[in-house]
N, C-alpha and C positions, 0 to 999 in steps of 0.2 A: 504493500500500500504506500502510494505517494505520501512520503510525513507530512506534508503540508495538510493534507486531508485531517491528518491527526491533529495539528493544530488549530484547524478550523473547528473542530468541534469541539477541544479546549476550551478556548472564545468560546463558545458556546454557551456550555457548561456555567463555567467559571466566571463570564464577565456579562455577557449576554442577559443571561436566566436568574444568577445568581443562585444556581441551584441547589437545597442544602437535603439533608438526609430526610427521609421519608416523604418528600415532592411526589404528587402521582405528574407524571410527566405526559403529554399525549404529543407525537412525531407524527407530521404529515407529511407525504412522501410519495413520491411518482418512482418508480420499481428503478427510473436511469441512478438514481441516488445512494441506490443500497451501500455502497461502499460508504459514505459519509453517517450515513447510518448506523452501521458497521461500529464506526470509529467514535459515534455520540454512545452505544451503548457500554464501551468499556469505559469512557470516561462518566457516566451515567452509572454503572457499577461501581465507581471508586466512592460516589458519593452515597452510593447504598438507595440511591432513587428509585421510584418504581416507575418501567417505563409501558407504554403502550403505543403500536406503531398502527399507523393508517396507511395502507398503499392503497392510492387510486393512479389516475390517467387522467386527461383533458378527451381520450378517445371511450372512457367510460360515460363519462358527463356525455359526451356528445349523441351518444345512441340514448341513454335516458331520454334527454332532453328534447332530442327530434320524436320519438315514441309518445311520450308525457302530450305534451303542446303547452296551452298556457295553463293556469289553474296549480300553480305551486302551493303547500303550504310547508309553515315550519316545519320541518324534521326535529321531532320532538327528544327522539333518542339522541340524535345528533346533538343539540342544546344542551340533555343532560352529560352529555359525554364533554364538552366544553365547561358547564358548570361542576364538572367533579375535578377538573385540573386543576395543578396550580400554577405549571407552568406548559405553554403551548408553542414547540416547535415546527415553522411551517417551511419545506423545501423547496423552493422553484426549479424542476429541474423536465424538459421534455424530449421527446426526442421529434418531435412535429410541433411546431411553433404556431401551424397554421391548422390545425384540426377544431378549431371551434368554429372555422372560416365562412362555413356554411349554415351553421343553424342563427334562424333570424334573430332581428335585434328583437323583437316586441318580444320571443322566450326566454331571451338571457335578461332580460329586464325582468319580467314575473319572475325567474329564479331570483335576483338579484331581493326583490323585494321578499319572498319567500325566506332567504337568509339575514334579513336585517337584525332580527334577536341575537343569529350568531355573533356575526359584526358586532354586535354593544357588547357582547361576553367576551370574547376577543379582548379588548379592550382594557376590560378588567383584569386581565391576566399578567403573571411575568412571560412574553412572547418573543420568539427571534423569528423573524422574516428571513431566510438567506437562499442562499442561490448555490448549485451544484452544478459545474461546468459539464455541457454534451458538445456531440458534434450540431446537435439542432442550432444551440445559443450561439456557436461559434461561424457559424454560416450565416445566420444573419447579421453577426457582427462583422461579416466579410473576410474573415483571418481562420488561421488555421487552427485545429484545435490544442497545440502544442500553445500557441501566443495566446489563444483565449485564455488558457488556464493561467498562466503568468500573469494576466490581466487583471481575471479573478481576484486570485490568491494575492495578487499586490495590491490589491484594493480591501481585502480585509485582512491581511496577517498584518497589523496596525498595533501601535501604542497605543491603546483606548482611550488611557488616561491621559496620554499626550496630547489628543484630540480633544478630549472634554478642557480642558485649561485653556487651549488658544481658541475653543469657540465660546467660549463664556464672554470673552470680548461683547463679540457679535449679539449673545444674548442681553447683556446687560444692556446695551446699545437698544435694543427693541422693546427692553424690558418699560423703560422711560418714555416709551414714542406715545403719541397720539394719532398720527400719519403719518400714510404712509404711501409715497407716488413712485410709480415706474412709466420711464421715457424711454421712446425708442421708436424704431422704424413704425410707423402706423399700431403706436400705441401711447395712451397716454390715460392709465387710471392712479384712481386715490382711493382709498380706504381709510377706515380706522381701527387700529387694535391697541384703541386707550382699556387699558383695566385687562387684557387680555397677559394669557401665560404664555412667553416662547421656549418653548423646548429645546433646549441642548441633546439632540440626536447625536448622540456617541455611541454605537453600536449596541445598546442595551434592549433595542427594538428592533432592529434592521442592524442588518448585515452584509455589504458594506453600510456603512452612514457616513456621517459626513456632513450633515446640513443643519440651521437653525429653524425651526419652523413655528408660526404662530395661527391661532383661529381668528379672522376679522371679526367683525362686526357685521353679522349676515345684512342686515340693509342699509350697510354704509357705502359698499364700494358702487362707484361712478367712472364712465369713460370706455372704453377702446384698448385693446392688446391685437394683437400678433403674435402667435407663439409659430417660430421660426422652427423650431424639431419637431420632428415625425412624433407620433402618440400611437402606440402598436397597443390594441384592446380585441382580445378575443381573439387572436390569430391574425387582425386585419390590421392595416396601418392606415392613420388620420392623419392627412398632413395640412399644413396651410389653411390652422384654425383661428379665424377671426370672431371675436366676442366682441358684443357691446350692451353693458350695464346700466339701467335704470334704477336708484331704490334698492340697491343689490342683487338686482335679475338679471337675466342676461334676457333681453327685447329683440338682440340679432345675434344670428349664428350662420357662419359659413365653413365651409372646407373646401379647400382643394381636391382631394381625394374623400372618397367614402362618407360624403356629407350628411347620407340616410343614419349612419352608422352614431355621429356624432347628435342627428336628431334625435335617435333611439334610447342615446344617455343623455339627453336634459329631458327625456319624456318618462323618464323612471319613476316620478314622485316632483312633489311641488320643487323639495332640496335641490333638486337634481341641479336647476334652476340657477343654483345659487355659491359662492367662494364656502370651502370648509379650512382649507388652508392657504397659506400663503410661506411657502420655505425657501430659505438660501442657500444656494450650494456653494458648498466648501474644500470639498475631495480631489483636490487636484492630482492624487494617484490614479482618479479616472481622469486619464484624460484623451479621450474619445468618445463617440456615440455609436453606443453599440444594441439600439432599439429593444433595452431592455430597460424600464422605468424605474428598477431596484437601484438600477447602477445609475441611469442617467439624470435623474431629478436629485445628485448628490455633486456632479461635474461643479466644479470649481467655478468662477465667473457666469455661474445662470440664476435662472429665478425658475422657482417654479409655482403653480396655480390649481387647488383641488377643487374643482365640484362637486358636489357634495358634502358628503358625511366630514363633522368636526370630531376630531379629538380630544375626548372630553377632558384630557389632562393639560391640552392648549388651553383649556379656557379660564377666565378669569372666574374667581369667585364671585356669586351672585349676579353671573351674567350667562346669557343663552347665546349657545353656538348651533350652527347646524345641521337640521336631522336631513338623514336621506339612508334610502338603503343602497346606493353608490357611492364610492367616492374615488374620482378618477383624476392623477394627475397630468397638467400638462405644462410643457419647458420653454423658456425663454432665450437665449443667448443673450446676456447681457454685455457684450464688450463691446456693442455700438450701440450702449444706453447708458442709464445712470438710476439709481434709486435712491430718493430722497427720506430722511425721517425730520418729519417737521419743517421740510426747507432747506431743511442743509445736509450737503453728501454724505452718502453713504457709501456708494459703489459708482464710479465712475470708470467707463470702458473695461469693466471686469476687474476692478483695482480696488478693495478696499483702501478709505480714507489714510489708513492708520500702515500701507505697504506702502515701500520708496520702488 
């Protein structure tokens, strides 16, 4: 076994999860993974944890789901199986990037709302999001699967603790804001995230991380974006999405590609509609796009944009962030823009204030 593989699930374990002795652990896991798997359970045995592994596929879902049609409800046992963990590891790994390609948006949307209760348990849990390099991820990252994996693993075999100290900056910074504007090619919004919590994403939830993220103020944000990166959902890729905000809504939506595809996710729910996040990347170990949204909404010099669903640890005390049973990020390029808090720089041409 590749050590690195061993280290990844160290992190894991150790920094990730935080995981301590009698944890019921539950492993989500696509079968390409097993090795990583493999490697969480002896470090998972050291801690004397109890674990439980879930293999599925994106080619299981997709025969359900064409079968089924609309008409989802919770999976009840599934809920209870999220409410007895304590700690919830989830694998991104396929070996078909595009097998959800074909079943329509209006059924992944009912599923989508069918899982909302999981989503909010989710949430409550100690979770790692992470990613197991195949030849699927590495072909659409354009590179071989030798460079994917070094890509990877150099994106999360990190100083956690390293990262968490030099993004506290960035958090403190946002922590004090009231507004908040992004400029840039055929884009120019404002929000607010007074009273609001920014998260220091230091690999304790996602894996890579790398970014600072906050919840707005569901009916504050006003104006016009351009997200310049591709947004790969369901096996298909959205590119050249244009939003424009009223009252916190989006009132226009375009795409360049797959426009149905992006109407299908603001037609989820009222949320769908609406910012849940707002986060900064920081990770300049990625530094590429490699159409996969774990690694690319973390790229050094971007911004990135959720619809939907807030994270209810973004949020500020005694304030409402927002619900949806989606929430889908999309990316920025910020090095021919600038982000303001309050009026004055933050990020200019991908250059924090505070870099020579």
């Amino acid at each position: 076994m590749d050590k690195r593989i061993k280290e990844h699930a160290r992190i894991i374990v150790d920094w990730s999860t935080e995981m301590g002795e009698d944890d019921n652990v539950l492993v989500l896991a696509h079968p390409e993974a097993h090795e990583l798997v493999v490697a969480l359970y002896e470090e998972i045995g050291k801690k004397k944890a109890n674990p439980l592994t879930v293999y599925s596929s994106d080619e299981i879902s997709r025969k359900y789901m064409l079968e089924h049609g609309e008409g989802f409800e919770t999976p009840q046992h599934m809920l209870k199986m999220f409410e007895e963990s304590d700690v919830i590891i989830s694998i991104k790994s396929t070996d078909n990037l595009s097998t959800l390609s074909d079943v329509p948006g209006n059924i992944l949307s009912d599923m989508s709302r069918a899982k909302k209760p999981i989503l909010h348990m989710l949430h409550k849990k100690r979770t790692c999001l992470t990613l197991f390099p195949t030849r699927s991820h590495a072909q659409m990252a354009e590179m071989s699967l030798e460079a994917y994996q070094d890509f990877v693993w150099g994106a999360i075999l990190r100083d956690w603790q390293e990262v968490h100290d030099q993004q506290e900056i960035l958090r403190k910074e946002l922590e004090r804001t009231d507004e908040v504007r992004i400029v840039g090619p055929e884009t120019d919004l404002r929000m607010s995230i007074k009273g609001m919590n920014p998260i220091n994403s230091d690999g304790k939830n996602n894996l890579p991380s790398g970014e600072v993220y906050v919840a707005p103020i569901p009916d504050s944000v006003e104006g016009e974006i351009l997200f310049d990166l591709p947004l790969m959902h369901r096996g298909r890729e959205i590119t050249g999405v244009k939003l424009r905000f009223d009252n916190g809504e989006v009132v226009e939506h375009s795409a360049e590609k797959n426009q149905d595809l992006l109407t299908s996710i603001l037609e989820t729910d009222e949320g769908a509609k609406r910012l849940g996040e707002l986060g900064i990347g920081t990770n300049r170990d990625i530094d590429r796009f490699t159409k996969n949204m774990l690694f690319d909404e973390k790229m050094g010099d971007t911004v990135h944009l959720a619809l939907g669903y807030a994270i209810k640890r973004s949020i500020g005390d005694d304030l409402e962030g927002n619900e949806s049973a989606v929430h889908v990020d999309m990316i920025k390029d910020m090095q021919d823009g600038k982000i303001e808090l309050d009026g004055e720089i933050l990020m200019k041409n991908g250059k924090f204030r505070w870099e020579k």
